[in-house]
C-alpha positions as CSV (number, residue, x, y, z in Angstrom):
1,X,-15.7,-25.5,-16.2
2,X,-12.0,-25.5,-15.8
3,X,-10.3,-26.5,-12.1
4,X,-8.5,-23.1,-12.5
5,X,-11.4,-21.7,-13.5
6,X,-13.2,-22.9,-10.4
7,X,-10.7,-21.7,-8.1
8,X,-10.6,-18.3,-9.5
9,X,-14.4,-18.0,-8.5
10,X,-13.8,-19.9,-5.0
11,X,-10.8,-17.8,-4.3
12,X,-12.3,-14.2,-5.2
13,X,-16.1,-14.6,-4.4
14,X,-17.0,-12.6,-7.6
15,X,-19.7,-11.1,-8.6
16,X,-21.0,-12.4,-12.3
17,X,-22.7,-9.6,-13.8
18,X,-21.7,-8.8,-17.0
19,X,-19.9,-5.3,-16.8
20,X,-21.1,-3.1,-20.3
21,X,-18.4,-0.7,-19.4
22,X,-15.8,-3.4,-19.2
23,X,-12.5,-1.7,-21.3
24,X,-12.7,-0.6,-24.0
25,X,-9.5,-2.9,-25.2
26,X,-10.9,-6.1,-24.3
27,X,-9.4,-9.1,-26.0
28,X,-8.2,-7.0,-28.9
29,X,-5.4,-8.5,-29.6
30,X,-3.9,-6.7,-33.1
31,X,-3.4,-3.2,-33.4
32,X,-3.6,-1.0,-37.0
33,X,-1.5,-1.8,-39.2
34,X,-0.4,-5.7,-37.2
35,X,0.8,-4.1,-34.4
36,X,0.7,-5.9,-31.2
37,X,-1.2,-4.6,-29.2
38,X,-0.3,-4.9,-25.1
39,X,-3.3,-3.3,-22.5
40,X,-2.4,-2.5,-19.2
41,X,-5.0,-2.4,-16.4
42,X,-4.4,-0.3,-13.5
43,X,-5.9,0.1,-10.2
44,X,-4.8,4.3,-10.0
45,X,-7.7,5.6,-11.3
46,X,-6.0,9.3,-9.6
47,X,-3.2,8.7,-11.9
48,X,-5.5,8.8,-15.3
49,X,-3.7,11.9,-16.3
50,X,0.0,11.0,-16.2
51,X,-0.9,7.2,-17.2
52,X,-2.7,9.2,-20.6
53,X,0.8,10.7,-21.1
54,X,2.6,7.9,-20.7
55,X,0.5,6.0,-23.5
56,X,0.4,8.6,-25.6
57,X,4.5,9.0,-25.3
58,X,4.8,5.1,-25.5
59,X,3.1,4.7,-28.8
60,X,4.5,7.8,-30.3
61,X,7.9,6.4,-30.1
62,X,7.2,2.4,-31.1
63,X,5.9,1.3,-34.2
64,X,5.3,-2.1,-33.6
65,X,3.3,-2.2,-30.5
66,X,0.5,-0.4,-29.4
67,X,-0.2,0.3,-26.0
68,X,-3.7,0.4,-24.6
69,X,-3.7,1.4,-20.7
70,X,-7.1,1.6,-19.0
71,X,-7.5,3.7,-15.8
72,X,-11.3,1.9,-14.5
73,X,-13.2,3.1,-11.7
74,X,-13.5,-0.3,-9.2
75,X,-10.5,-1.6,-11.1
76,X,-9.8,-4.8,-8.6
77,X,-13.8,-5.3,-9.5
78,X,-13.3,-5.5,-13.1
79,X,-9.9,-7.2,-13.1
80,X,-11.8,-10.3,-10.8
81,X,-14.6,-10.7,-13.5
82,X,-12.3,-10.5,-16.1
83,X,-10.5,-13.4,-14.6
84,X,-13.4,-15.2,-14.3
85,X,-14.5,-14.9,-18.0
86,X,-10.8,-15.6,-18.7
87,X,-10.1,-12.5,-20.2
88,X,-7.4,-11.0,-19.3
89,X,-5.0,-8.0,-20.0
90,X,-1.6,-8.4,-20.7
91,X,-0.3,-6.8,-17.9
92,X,-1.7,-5.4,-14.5
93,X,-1.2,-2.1,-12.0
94,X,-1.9,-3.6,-9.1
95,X,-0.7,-2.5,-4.9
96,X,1.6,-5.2,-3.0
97,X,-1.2,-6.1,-0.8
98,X,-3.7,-9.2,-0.4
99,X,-4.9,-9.1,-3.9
100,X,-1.2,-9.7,-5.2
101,X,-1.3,-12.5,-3.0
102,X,-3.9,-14.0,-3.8
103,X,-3.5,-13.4,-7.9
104,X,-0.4,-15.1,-7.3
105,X,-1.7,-18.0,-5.1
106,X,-3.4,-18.7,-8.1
107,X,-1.1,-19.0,-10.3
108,X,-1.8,-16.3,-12.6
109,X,1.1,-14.2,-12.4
110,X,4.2,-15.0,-14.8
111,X,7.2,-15.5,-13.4
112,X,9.1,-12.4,-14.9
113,X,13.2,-13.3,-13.5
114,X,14.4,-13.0,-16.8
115,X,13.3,-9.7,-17.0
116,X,16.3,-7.4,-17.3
117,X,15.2,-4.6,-15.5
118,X,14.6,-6.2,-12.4
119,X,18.1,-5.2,-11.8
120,X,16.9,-1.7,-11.2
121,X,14.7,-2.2,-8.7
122,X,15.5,-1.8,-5.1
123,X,16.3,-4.7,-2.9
124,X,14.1,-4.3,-0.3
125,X,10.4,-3.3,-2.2
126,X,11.2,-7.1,-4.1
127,X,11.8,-8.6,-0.5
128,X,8.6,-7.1,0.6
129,X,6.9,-9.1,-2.5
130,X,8.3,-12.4,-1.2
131,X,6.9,-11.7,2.1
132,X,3.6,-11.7,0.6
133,X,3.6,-15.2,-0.8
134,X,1.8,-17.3,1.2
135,X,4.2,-20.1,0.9
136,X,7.8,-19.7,-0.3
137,X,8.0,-19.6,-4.3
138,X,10.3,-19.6,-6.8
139,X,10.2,-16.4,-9.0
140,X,9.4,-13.1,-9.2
141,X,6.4,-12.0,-10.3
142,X,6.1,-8.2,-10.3
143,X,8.3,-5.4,-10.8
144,X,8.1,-2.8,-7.7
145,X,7.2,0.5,-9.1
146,X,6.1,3.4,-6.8
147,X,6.5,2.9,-2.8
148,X,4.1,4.6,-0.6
149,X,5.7,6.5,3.2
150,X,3.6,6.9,5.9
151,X,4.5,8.3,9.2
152,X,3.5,11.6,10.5
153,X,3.0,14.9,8.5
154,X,3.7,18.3,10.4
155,X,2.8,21.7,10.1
156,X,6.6,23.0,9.5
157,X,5.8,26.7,10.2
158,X,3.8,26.4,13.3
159,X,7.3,23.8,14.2
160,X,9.7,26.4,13.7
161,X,7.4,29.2,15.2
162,X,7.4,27.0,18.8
163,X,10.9,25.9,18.1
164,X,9.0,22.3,18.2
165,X,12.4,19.8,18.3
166,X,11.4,16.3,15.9
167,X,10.7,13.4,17.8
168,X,12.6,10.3,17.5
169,X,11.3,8.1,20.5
170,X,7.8,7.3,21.7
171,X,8.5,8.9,24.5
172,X,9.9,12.3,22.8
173,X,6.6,12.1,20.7
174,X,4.5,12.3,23.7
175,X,6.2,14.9,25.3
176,X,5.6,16.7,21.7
177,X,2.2,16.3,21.8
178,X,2.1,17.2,25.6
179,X,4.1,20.6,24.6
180,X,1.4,21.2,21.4
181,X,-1.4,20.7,23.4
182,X,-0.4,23.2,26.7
183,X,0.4,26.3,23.7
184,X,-3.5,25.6,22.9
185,X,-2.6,23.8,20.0
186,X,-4.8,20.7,18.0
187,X,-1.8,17.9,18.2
188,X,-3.3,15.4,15.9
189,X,-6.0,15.0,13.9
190,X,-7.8,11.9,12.7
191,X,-10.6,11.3,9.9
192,X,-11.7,7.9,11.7
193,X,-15.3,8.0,9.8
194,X,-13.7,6.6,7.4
195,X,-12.5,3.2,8.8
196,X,-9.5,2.6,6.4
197,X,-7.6,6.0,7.9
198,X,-7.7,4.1,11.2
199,X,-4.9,1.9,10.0
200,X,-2.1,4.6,9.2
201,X,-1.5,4.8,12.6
202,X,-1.9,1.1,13.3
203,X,0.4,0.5,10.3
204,X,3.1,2.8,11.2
205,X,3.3,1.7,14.8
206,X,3.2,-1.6,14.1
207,X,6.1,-1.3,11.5
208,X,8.5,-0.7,14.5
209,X,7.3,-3.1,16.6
210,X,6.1,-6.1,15.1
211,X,8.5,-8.9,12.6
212,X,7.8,-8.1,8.9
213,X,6.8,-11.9,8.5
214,X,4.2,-11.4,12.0
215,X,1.4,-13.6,9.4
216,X,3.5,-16.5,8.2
217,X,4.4,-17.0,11.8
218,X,0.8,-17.2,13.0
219,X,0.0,-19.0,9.6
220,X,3.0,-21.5,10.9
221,X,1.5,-21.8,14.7
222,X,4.7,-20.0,15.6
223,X,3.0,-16.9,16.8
224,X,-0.5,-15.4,17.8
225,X,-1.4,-11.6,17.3
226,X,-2.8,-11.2,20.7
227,X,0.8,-11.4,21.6
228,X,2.4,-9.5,18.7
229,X,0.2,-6.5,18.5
230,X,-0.8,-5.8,22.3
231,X,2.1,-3.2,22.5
232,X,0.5,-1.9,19.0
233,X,-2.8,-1.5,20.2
234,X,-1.8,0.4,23.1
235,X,-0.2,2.8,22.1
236,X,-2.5,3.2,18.8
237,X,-4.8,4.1,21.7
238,X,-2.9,6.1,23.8
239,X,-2.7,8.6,20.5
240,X,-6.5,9.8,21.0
241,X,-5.6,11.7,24.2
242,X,-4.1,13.7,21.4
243,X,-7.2,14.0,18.9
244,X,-9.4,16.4,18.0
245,X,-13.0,15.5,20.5
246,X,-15.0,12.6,18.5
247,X,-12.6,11.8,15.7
248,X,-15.0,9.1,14.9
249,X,-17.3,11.5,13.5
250,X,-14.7,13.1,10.9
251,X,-14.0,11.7,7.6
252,X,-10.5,11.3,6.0
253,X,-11.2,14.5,4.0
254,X,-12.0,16.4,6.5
255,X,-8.9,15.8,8.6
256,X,-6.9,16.7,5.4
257,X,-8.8,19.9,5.0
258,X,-8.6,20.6,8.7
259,X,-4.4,19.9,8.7
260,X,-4.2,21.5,5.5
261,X,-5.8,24.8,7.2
262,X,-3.4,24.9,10.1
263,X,-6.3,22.7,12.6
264,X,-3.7,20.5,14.0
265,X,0.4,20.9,13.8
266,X,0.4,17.4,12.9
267,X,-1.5,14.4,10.8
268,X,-0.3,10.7,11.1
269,X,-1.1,9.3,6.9
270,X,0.8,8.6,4.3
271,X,2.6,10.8,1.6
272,X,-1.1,10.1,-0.4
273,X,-2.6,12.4,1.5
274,X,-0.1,15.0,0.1
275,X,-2.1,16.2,-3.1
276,X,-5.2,16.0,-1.3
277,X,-3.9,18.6,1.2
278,X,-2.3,21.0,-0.8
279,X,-6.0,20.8,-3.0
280,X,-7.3,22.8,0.0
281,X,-4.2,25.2,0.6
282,X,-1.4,24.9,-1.8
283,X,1.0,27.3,-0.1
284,X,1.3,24.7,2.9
285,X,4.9,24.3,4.2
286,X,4.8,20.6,5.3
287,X,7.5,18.1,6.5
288,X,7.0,14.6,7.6
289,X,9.0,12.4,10.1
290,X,9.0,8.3,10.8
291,X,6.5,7.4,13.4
292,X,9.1,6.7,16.5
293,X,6.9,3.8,17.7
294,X,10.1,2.3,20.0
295,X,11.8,3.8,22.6
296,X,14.7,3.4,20.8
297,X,15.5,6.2,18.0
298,X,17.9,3.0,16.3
299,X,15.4,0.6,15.9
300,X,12.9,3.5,13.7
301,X,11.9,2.4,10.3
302,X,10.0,4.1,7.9
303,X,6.1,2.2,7.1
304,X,6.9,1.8,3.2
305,X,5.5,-0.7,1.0
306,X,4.7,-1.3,-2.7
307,X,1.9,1.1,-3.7
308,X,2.0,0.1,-7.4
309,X,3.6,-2.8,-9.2
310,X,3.3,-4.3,-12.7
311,X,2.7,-8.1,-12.9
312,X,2.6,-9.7,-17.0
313,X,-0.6,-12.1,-16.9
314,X,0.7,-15.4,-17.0
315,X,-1.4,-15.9,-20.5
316,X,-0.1,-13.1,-22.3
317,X,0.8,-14.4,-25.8
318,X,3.6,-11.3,-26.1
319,X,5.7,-11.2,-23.3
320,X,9.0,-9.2,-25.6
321,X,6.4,-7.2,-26.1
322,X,4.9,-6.5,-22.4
323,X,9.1,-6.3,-21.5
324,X,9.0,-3.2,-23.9
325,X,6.4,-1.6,-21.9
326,X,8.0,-2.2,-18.9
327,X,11.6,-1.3,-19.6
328,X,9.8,2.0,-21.2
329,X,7.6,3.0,-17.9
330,X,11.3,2.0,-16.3
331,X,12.4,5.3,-17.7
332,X,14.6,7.6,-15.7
333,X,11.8,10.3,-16.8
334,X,8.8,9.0,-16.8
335,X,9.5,7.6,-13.4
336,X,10.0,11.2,-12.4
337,X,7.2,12.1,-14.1
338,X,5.0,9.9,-12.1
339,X,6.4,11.2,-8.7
340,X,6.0,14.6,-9.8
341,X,2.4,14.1,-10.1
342,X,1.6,11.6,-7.4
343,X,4.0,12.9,-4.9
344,X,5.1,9.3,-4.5
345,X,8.1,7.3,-3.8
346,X,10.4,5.4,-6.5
347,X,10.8,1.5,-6.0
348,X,13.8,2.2,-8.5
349,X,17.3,2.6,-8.0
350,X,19.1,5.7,-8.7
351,X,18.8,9.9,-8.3
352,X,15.1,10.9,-8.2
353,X,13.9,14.6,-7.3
354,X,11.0,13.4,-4.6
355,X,8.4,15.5,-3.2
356,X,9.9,18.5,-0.4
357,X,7.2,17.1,1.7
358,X,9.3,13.8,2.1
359,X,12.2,15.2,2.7
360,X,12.2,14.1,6.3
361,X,12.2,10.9,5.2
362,X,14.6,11.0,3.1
363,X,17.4,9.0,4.4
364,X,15.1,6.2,4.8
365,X,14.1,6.1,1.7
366,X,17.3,6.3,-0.1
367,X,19.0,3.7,2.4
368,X,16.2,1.1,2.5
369,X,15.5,1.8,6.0
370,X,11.5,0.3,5.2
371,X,9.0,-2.2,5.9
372,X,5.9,-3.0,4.7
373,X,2.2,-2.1,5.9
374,X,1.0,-5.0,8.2
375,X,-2.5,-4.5,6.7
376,X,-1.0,-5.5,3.3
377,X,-1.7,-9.4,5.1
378,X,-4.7,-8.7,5.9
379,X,-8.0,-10.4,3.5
380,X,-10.5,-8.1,3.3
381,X,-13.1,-10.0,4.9
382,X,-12.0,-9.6,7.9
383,X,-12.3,-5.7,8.2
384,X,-9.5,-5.1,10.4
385,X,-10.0,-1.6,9.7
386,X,-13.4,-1.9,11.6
387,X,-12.1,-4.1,14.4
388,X,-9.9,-1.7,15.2
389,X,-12.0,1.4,14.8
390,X,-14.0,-0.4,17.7
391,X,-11.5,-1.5,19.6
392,X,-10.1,2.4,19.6
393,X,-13.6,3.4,20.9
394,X,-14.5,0.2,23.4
395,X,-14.0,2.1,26.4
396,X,-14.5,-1.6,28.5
397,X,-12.4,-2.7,30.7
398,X,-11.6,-5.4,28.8
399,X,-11.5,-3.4,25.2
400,X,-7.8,-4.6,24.9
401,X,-8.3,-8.4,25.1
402,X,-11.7,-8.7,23.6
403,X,-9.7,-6.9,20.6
404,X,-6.7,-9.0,20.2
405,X,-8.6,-12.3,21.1
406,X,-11.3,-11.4,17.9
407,X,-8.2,-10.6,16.1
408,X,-6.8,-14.1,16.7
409,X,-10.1,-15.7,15.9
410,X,-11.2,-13.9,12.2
411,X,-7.6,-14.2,11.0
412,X,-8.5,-18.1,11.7
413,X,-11.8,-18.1,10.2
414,X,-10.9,-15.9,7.3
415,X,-7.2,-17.8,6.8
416,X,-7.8,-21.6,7.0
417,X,-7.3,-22.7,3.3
418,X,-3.8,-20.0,4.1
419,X,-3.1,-21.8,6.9
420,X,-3.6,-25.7,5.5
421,X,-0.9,-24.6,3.1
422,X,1.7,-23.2,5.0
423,X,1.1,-26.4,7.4
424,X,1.5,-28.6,4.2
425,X,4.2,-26.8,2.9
426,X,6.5,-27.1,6.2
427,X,5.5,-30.9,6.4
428,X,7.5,-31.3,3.2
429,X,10.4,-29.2,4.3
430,X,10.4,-31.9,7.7
């Protein structure tokens, strides 16, 4: 066995059954008539539909290369045992969280600066990929291509019925919810069954009030989270005086169904929740606004961060080739045709039509006013999701501390090879 190979299966902790559903693509290398052929994996599996059209449309239009783009169930599952068997696809849909990292750790990413159409790409969504490196490295290896934006969601008609005034300080946002509340009104609502929704508020908070770089500073000994996200967990707490009684026992579906049928006038998640909501009641006039986490309207930035990039495999025998595909989803159109289907936000440059529910968050968006999800640093053995859905329902006297000291002792435990690395790395800088 190969010493990559070895630390693929250290690194991800993979499972080594043998998947019989594995792609139907795999390792096919030479289309009909000697086309090349290029297969994309994805981790969207909700964006099968416009991902079909965009195959179909790619290989109606090029003759020498067929594209293959597979839209798997448990795709980060699948791509891992791939890697493993060291067989990979050309090219990979993956989010600008952990996995990136560690793919990139690895050294299985190419390093794609000569591709032309990075130019396109917004500044700040290839920033938040460097902050994602556990060491500094030379490169760039993913293009940015849809953006999520979470904040808060409102109920725009039961705003303008109460003449409801946008918040743009913590303390305005109280007051909000103080005013929602005494008209007999649900403030917010939260689907904390599921543990994952208990970090789009953590995330959005913490956006405002924590440095972007918050984990290279505690992988440096430079920080500790105790200190950086006592403020965060505060007022991440303060927000169930607002909740609907035992959130715990409500699952992120059912706190989209219950916004979505005028339950609460407003619904702290991301623009994905969007389609989801207007499943259950299409006619919904929403709006959205940037969590104001500070007490200063100035220092407000909107929680934004890659939701889907493309990275080329750093084995793929046809990178021209995986360059075609890119510079074709690149597309003025078929850019806008994923956002018209996934409601999302464009990592590229220029005029895009995004969804009316964003529109309060518009300025943001098109003047980089972003940061990236804190929880995008987090591994997912350490369930920081299910720290701090305890931590949220500790009602101890000591609930804060025994939170943010756990917090400073799994990103230890879970983070030491991270850790020897950034140490090494900064001993060679001395």
């Amino acid at each position: 066995m190969t010493r990559r190979k070895k630390k693929i299966m250290a690194l991800f902790l993979a499972v080594t059954t043998v998947f019989g559903l594995l792609l139907g693509g795999c390792g096919k290398k030479e289309g009909e008539g000697g086309k090349v052929v290029i297969e994309l994996v994805h981790y969207k599996p909700e964006a099968v539909d416009v991902f079909e059209a965009l195959e179909e449309k790619f290989n109606a239009s090029h003759d020498d290369i067929e594209l293959v783009i597979d839209s798997p169930n448990d795709a980060m599952v699948i791509l891992k045992t791939r890697f493993i068997r060291e067989n990979n696809p050309d090219i990979i849909g993956i989010g600008g969280d952990i996995n990136y990292s560690n793919f990139l750790d690895a050294n299985m990413l190419m390093d794609i600066s000569d591709f032309d159409g990075l130019d396109e790409i917004k500044e700040n969504y290839l920033a938040t990929n460097k902050e994602l490196e556990y060491v500094p490295k030379d490169g760039v290896y993913a293009v940015p291509y849809m953006a999520n934006a979470a904040g808060v969601l409102y109920n725009k008609d039961l705003f303008e019925e109460h003449n409801w005034s946008i918040p743009t300080t913590w303390e305005e946002f109280l007051s909000l919810c103080d005013s929602i509340q005494d008209e007999g009104i649900q403030p917010l609502y939260f689907g904390y069954k599921d543990t994952w929704t208990c970090l789009a508020p953590w995330n959005a908070i913490a956006v405002n009030l924590c440095d972007t770089d918050i984990a290279y500073q505690v992988n440096s000994g430079n920080a500790t989270f105790a200190e950086a996200y006592r403020e965060v967990a505060q007022k991440d707490k303060e927000l169930l005086k607002y909740a609907q009684p035992n959130p715990v026992a409500y699952s992120y579906n059912d706190a989209c169904t219950a916004f979505a049928r005028g339950q609460a006038a407003m619904y702290v998640i991301g623009n994905y929740a969007i389609p989801q909501i207007k499943s259950v009641n299409p006619d919904m006039n929403i709006d959205s606004f940037v969590f104001p986490a500070s007490s200063n309207a100035k220092e407000n930035i909107l929680n934004s961060g890659n939701d889907l990039m493309f990275s080329v495999m750093e084995d793929c025998e046809h990178k021209e080739e995986a360059y075609e595909v890119l510079r074709f989803l690149l597309e003025d159109e078929n850019v806008q045709e994923y956002l018209n289907d996934q409601s999302a936000v464009p990592c590229k440059k220029g005029e895009f039509e995004i969804a009316s529910e964003l529109e309060g968050m518009k300025d943001y968006i098109d003047n980089g006013i972003v940061a990236d999800y804190q929880d995008h640093h987090y591994p997912s053995e350490m369930s920081v999701d299910a720290m701090v859905q305890t931590y949220l329902f500790d009602n101890g006297d000591n609930a804060l501390d025994t939170f943010l000291t756990r917090f400073d002792k799994e990103w230890v435990r879970y983070n030491k090879d991270i850790i020897r690395k950034v140490k090494e790395y900064q001993k060679k800088g001395e």
